[in-house]
Structure formats: C-alpha cells, structure tokens
VOGU-3710 file (C-alpha; in Angstrom, 3 decimals, decimal comma):
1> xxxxxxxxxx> 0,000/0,000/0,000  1,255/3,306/-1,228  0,670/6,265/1,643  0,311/9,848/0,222  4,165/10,772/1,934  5,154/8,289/-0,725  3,644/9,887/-3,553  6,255/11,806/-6,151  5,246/15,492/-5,995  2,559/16,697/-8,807
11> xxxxxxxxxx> 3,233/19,486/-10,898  0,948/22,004/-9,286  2,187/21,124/-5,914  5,735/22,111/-7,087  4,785/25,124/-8,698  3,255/25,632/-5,261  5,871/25,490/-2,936  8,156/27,463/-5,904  6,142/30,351/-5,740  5,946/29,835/-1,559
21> xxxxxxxxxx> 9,831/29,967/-1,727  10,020/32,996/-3,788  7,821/34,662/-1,150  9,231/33,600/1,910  12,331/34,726/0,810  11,608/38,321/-0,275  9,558/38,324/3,174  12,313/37,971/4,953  14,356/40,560/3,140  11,925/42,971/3,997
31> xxxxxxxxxx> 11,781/42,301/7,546  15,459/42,329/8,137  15,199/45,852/7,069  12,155/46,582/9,288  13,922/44,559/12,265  16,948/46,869/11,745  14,984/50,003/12,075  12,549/48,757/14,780  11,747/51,073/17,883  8,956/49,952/19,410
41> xxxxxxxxxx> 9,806/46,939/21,327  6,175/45,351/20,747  6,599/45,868/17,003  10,129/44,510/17,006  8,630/41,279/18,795  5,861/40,661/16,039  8,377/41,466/13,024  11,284/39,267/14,396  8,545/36,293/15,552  7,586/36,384/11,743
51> xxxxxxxxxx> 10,526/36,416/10,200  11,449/33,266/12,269  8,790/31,270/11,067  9,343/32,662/7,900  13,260/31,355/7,846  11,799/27,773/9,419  9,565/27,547/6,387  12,347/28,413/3,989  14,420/25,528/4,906  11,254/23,124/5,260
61> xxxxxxxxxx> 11,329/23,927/1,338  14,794/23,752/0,909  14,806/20,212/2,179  12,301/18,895/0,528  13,629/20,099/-2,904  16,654/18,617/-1,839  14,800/15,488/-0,901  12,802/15,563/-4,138  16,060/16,062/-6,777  14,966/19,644/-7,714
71> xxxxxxxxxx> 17,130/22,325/-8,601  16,288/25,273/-5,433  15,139/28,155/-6,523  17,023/31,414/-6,263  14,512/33,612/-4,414  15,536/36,526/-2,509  18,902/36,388/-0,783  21,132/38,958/1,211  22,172/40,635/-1,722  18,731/42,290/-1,800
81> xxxxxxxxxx> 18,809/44,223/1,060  21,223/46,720/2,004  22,121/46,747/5,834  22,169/50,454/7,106  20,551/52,043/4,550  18,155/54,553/5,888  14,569/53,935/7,027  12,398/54,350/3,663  8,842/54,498/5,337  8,250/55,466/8,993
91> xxxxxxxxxx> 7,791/53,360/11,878  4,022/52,385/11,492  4,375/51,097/8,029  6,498/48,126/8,336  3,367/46,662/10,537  0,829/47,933/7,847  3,186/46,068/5,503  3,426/43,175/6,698  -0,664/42,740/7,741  -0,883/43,159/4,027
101> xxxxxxxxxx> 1,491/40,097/3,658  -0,224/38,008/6,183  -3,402/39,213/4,451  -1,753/37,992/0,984  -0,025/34,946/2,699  -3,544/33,478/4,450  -5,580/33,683/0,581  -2,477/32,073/-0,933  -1,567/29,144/1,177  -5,749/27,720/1,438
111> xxxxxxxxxx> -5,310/27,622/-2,249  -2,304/26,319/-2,445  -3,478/23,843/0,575  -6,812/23,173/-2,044  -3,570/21,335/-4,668  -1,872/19,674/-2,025  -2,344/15,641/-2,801  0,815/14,147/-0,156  0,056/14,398/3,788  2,930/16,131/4,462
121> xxxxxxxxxx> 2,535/18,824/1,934  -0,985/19,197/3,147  0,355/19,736/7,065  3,302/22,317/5,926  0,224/24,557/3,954  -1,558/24,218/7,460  1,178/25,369/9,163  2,402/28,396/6,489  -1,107/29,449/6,760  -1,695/29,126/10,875
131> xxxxxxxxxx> 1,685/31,280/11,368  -0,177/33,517/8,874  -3,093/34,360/10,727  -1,155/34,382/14,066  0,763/37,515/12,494  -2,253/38,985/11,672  -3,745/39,383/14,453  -1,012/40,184/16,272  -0,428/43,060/13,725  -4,093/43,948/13,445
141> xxxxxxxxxx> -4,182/44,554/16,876  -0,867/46,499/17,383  -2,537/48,886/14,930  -6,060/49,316/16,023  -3,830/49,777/19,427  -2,069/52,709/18,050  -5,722/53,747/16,167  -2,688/53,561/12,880  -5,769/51,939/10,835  -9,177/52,694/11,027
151> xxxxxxxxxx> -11,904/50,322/11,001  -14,550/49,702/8,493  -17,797/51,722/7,875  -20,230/51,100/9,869  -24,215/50,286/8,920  -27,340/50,370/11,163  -27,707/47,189/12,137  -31,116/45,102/10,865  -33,869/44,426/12,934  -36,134/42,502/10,495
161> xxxxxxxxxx> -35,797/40,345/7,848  -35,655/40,901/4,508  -36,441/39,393/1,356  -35,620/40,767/-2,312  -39,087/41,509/-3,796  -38,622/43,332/-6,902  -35,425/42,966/-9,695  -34,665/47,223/-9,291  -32,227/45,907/-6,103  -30,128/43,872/-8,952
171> xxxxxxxxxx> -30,201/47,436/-10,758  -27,249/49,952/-10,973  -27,543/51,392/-15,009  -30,784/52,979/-15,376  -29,913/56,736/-15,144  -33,267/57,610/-14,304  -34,041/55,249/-11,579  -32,392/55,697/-8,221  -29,655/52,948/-7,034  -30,406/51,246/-3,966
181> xxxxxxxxxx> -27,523/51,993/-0,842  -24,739/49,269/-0,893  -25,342/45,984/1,179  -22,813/45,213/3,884  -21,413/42,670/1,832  -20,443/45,130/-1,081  -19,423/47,428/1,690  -16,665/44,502/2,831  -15,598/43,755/-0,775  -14,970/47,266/-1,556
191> xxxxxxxxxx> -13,491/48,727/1,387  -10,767/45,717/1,101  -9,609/46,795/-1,773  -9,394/50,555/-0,633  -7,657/49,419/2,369  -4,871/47,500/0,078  -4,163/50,192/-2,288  -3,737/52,910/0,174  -0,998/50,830/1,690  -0,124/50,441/-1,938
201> xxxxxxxxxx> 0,384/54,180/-2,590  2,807/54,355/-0,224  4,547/51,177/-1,203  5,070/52,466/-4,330  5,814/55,841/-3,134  9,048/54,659/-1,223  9,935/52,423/-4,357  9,318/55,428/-6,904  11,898/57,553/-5,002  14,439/54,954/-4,468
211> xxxxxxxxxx> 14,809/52,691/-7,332  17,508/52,992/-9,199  16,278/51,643/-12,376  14,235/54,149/-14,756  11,956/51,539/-16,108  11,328/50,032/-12,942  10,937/53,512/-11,518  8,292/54,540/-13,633  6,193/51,235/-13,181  6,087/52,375/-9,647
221> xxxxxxxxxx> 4,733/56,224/-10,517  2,546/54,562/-12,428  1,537/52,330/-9,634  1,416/54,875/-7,544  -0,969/56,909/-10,116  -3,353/53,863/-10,385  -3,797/53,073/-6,866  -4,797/56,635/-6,718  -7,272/56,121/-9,164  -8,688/52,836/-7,609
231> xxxxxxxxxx> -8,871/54,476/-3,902  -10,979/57,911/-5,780  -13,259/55,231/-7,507  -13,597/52,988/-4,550  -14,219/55,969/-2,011  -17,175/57,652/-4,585  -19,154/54,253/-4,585  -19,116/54,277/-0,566  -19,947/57,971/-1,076  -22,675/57,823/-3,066
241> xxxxxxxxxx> -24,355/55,606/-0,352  -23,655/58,142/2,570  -20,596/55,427/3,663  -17,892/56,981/5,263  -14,240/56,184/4,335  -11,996/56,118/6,824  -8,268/57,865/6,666  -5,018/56,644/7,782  -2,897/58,987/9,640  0,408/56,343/9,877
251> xxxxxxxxxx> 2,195/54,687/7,242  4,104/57,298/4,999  7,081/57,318/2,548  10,088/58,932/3,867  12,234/61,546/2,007  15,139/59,029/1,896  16,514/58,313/-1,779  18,250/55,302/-0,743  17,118/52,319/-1,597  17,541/49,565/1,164
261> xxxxxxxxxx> 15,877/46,900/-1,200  17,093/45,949/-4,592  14,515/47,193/-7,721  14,139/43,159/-8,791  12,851/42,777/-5,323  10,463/45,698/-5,573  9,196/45,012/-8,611  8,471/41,265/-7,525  7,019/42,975/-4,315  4,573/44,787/-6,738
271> xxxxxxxxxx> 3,981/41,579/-8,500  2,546/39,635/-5,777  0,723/42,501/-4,868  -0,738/43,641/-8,362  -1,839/39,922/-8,522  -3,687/40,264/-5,433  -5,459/43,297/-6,824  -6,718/41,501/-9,600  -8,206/38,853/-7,226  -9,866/41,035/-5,136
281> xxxxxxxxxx> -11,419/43,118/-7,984  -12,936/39,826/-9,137  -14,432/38,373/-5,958  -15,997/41,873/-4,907  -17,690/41,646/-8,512  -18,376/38,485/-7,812  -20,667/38,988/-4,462  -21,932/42,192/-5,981  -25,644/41,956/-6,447  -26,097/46,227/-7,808
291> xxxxxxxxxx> -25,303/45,954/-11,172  -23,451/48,674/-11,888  -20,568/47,495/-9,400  -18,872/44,449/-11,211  -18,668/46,795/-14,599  -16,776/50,018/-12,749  -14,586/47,113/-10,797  -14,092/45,392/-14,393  -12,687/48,880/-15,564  -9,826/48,891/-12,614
301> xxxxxxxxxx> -9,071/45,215/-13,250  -8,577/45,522/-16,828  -6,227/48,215/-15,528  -4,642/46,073/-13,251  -4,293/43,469/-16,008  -2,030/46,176/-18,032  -0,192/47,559/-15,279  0,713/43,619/-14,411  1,523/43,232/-18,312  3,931/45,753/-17,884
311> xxxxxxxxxx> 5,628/44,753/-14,594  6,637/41,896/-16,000  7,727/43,138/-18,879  10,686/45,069/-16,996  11,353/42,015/-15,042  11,886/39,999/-18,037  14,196/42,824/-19,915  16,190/43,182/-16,661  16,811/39,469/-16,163  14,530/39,455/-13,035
321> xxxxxxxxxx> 11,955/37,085/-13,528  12,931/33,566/-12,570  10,740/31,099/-14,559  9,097/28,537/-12,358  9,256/24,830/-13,419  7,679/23,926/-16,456  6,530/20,743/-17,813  9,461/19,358/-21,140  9,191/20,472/-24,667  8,094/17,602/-26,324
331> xxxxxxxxxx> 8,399/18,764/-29,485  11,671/20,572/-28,933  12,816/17,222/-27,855  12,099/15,094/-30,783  13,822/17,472/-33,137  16,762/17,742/-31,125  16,859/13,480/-31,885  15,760/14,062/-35,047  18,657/16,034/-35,707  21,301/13,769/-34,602
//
C-alpha cells in the first residue's frame, strides 16, 4: 500500500511550494530591514517572531527540494537588502506592511493547501497558513492599538428580515431610476480593496523615489498613479451611499533616496501585490448583487491586467523574472533526436 508521503510530488504542488519559496524569501528581506529600524519593542517582537517562522519555512522547502532532486530556486537572498541604509517608510508602516502580507499569505496558502495531494505537503500549507493568521492578528491589533488603521464603515444594524421583492435591487444602469444603498457585503468587498491600495500608494511611493532603475521607476509612478485612481473610484461608490471612508494617519514614505531593497525585489514585491489586486477586484464583482458594481470594478481590473503586463515586462528585460518549473518540450525534444 502506497501512503500519500510516498507519492512523487505533482506538478501544481511544485509550482506551489516554488512560488511559496520565492515569497518567503523576499519576506524575509523585507523584515530584516524593518527589524533593523525597529523602535517599538512590541513591534520589534511581532516582526522578528515572523521572520522566524518565515526562515523555518524556507528551509522546510529547501529540504524537501533537496529530498525531491529539484534544482532550489534562487529567491531573494542577502544581496537584496542593504544593511544600514536609511529607514524608507516610517515606523508604522512596516506593521501595515506586513498585515498586508499576512493578508496575501492566508488567501495564498488555502489555495495552495486546495492542490496539495501528499500528507505532508498538506500539514506544511496548514502550518504556512496558521503562522499567517497568528501575524495577523497580532499586527491587526498592534494597529487598532495605536488607532494607525481605522476600522470599516459602519451600517445600522437590521432588525427585520428581509427578502428581495422586486429585480430594481439587482439594478445599478438605469440613469433615471435611483440605485439602492450598498449591502454590507459590497461594503466589505470594496473597502478591502481601498484598504490595500492605500498601503499600496505608499509602497510604491518609497519604491518610486528609491529605485535605481528608470523603467522600474516609472512602473512604480505609475503604480502609484493607479492606486490613486482605484482608492478615488472605490471611495465615490461608498460615497454615493452616505458610507464613510476612513483615513489613515500612519504609514508614509520617507524623504530618503536610498534604496535599502534591490529594484528586482520591488518590482516582484509589486507583483505579488498587483496579482492580489486583480483577485480582489474579481471576488468583490463576484458577491456584488447592484449591477453597476462588477462593470466600474471590471474597468480597474482591466487596468490592473495592463499595469501587471507591464511589470513583468521590466522584469523579463532586466533578467529578473525567474521562470518557475515547467513541464518538457516535447516537441523541442524530438527534433533535437531528429537532428542527430
């Protein structure tokens, strides 16, 4: 009898724990600049515990390409972070940051955990993805401690129930008729995203001003430009039903010029967290019943879709997009025996 530990390790499960490698590493670049520049004690606790479990997990997947006779990916090493270089965003920020990884970190690792066929694959996605939420709470609540984040809008609450009685609450298009007020589910799946790209702004912000790279330097004004957009777009549909959208007083670029991350690193940053853009912008459409709402949230992620074209386009003409396994040529194959 053949147990799942047994089992040679599918192709999605290896382009799984590639792309988990790829992330863990540039996580823990990040935080060894944020650990360097801690001040707050508390803060310095929840980066360092995370970067930990972060280095654990890295040689958990070391190992078990080892184990499995696969070439380890480079990743993000040393050589992408420069020790002493001066703090880029101030001291809030490298929380914010990292709740947004967590955030990022919990979506990814259920669906990678949904591929998983061996046991032991299956525990280490449980594991990844416990550690996860850990560090988000423990980061959510440092901020709401330090009021650095606001909480979502608020609605009256309901005190009957309801049922849908005519098709005008599916409605959003007709100029002439009025829309009905978001639901508190729309509210969620739009105040995510508004959330995400406000951290994003600065994100980009810092990279803009430090990158050394023109091309790469420019994807990150223009990153900077559309999460502006998206946050104007997102804030007028709360607007329009009386919704208030919170601020953020914390998390802010500095005027340093220095970068202490290297631009393939922040431009793989932006990657991961374009990506995550693009998934959010189709699950709020998704649970959007007004509709109006998944056609303006199909605008942003068509313009998602071309600032992520274009991302990767500077990676691959600067040699900074490592290609994750990929199944043989077959055809490239025979005619290389064809030829001989």
């Amino acid at each position: 009898m053949t147990t799942s530990d047994n089992l040679s390790i599918s192709a999605a499960e290896l382009g799984s724990l590639w792309m988990g490698y790829e992330n863990k590493t540039m996580n823990m670049r990040f935080l060894e600049h944020y650990i360097e520049k801690a001040e707050n004690p508390e803060a310095k606790d929840i980066l360092e515990s995370y970067y930990n479990k972060e280095s654990e997990h890295v040689e958990t997947l070391t190992k078990i390409f080892q184990n499995e006779g696969a070439v380890l990916p480079i990743g993000y090493t040393e050589k992408d972070v420069e020790p002493g270089a001066p703090r880029l965003f101030d001291e809030m920020f490298d929380i914010m940051h990292l709740r947004l990884i967590t955030i990022i970190n919990m979506g990814l690792f259920t669906v990678h955990l949904s591929m998983a066929y061996r046991e032991d694959i299956r525990k280490l996605y449980h594991r990844f993805s416990a550690d996860a939420q850990e560090a988000y709470d423990q980061t959510t609540d440092f901020l709401l401690k330090h009021s650095a984040i606001p909480r979502p809008p608020y609605i009256t609450m309901p005190k009957d129930i309801e049922f849908t009685k005519s098709k005008k609450y599916m409605s959003g298009f007709n100029l002439l008729s009025r829309k009905r007020p978001l639901n508190a589910l729309e509210i969620g799946f739009l105040y995510q995203p508004l959330e995400a790209n406000t951290i994003g702004m600065t994100l980009m912000t810092g990279f803009a001003q430090s990158a050394q790279n023109k091309d790469a330097a420019k994807i990150f004004f223009d990153g900077k430009d559309l999460s502006k957009q998206i946050i104007t777009k997102l804030s007028d549909l709360l607007r329009e039903s009386d919704v208030h959208t919170p601020s953020m007083w914390a998390g802010i670029a500095t005027d340093s010029t220095n970068a202490p991350f290297s631009d393939k690193m922040m431009m793989y940053q932006t990657s991961v967290f374009t990506n995550f853009g693009m998934t959010s912008s189709a699950i709020g459409s998704a649970f959007s019943l007004r509709s109006d709402l998944p056609a303006k949230l199909a605008k942003s992620a068509t313009d998602i879709f071309k600032f992520a074209k274009n991302s990767g386009q500077v990676m691959v003409d600067n040699g900074w997009m490592e290609e994750p396994p990929q199944a043989m040529d077959r055809t490239q194959l025979a005619k290389g025996q064809n030829n001989k």
